[in-house]
C-alpha positions in Angstrom: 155.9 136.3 44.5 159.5 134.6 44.8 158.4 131.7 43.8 157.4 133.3 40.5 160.6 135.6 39.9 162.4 131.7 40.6 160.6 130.2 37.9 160.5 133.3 35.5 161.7 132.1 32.1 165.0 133.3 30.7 165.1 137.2 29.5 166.2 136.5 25.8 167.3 139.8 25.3 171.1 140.3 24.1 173.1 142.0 27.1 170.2 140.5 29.9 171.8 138.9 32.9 170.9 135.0 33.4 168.4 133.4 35.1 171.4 131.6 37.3 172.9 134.7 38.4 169.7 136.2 38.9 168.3 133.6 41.3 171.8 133.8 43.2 170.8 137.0 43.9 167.9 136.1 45.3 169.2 133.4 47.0 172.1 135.5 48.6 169.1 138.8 49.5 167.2 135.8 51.6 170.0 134.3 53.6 171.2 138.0 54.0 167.5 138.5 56.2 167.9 137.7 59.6 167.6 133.7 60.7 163.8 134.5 61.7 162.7 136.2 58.6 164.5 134.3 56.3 163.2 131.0 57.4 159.3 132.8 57.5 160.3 134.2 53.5 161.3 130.3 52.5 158.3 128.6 54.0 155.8 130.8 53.1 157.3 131.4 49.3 159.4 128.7 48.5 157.6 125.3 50.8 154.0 127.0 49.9 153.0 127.0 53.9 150.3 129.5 55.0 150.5 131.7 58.0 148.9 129.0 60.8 151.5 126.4 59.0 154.8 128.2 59.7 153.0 129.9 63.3 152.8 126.1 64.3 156.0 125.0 63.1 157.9 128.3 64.3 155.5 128.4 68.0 154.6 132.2 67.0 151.6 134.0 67.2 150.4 134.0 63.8 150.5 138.6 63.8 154.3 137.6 64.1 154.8 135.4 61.5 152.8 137.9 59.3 155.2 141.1 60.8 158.0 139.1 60.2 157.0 138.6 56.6 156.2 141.9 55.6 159.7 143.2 57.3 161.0 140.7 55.0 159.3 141.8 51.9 160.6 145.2 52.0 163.5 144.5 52.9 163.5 142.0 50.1 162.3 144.6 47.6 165.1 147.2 48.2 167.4 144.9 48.4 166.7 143.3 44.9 166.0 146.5 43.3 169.7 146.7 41.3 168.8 142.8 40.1 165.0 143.4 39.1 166.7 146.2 37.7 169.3 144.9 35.4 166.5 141.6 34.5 163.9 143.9 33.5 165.4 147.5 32.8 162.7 150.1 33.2 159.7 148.4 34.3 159.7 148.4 37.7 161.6 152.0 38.3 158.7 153.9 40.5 157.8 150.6 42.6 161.8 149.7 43.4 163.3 153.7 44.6 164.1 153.4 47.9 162.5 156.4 49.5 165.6 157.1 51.3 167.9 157.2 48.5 165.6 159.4 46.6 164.5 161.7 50.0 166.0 165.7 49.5 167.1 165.0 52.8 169.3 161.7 52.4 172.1 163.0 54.2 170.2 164.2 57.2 168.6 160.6 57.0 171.7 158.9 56.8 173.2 160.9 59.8 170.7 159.9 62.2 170.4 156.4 61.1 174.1 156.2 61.3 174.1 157.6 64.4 171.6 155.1 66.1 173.2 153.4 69.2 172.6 149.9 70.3 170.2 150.3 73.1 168.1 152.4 70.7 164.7 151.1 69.2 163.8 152.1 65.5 160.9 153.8 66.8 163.4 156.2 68.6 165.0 156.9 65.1 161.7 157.2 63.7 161.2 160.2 66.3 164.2 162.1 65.7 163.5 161.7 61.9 160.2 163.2 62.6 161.7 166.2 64.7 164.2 166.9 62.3 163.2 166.3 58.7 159.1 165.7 59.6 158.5 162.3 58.0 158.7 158.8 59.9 159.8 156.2 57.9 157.5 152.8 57.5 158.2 150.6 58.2 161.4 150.4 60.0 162.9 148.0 57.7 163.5 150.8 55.1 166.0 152.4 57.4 167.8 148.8 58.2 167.7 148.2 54.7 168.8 151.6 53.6 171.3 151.1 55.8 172.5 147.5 54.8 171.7 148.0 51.1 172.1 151.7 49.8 174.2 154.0 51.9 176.8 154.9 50.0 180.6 155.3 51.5 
């Protein structure tokens, strides 16, 4: 999927951003993942290894490597929505909102997430969020992302 947004071909569009600055972006949204999950997103997408490869190479259970990517993905997604955005205006509008941004409750969302404290798991977030506005969020990537990526102030 990277791989294929790296080697898209220029937009030639007047007004569409380059294919440079576009693949900064994406360049900049993987080294923002943490150390773990960036170095599962650029094996698997950018070195073409499969799941056993990178489990071998990293000594993890291969579920881990393949948690690890999908945390990445979504965090990957939200995090590149503005750029897929401003590439390709309109097309991918649906598939990009981040359900946090676009939740009636955002505020009561970005309170509790806010208000996390370090010794607390996301799954403890994901509890409150349940108690209080009676959706968990899935994975818990969103919220970190959310978090890293959209809240505003």
């Amino acid at each position: 999927m990277l791989a294929k947004i790296a080697g898209a071909v220029p937009d030639e569009s007047p007004g569409s951003p380059n294919l440079s600055d576009f693949l900064n972006e994406v360049r900049r949204a993987v080294s923002s993942l943490e150390t773990i999950q960036g170095t599962v997103i650029t094996m698997y997408h950018f070195e073409n290894l499969d799941f056993d490869q990178i489990a071998a190479a990293l000594d993890l259970p291969i579920p881990q490597v393949k948690k690890l990517h999908g945390e990445a993905l979504v965090i990957l997604k939200y995090g590149l929505a503005e750029a897929v955005n401003r590439r390709w205006p309109g097309r991918f509008d649906k598939m990009l909102s981040c359900p946090i941004c676009s939740h009636p409750k955002r505020e009561l969302i970005e309170r509790i997430i806010t208000g996390k404290k370090e010794h607390e798991s996301w799954g403890t977030i994901n509890r409150r969020l349940k108690s209080q506005i009676g959706r968990i969020i899935h994975p818990p990537a969103l919220l970190i992302n959310h978090q890293k990526y959209h809240k505003k102030g």
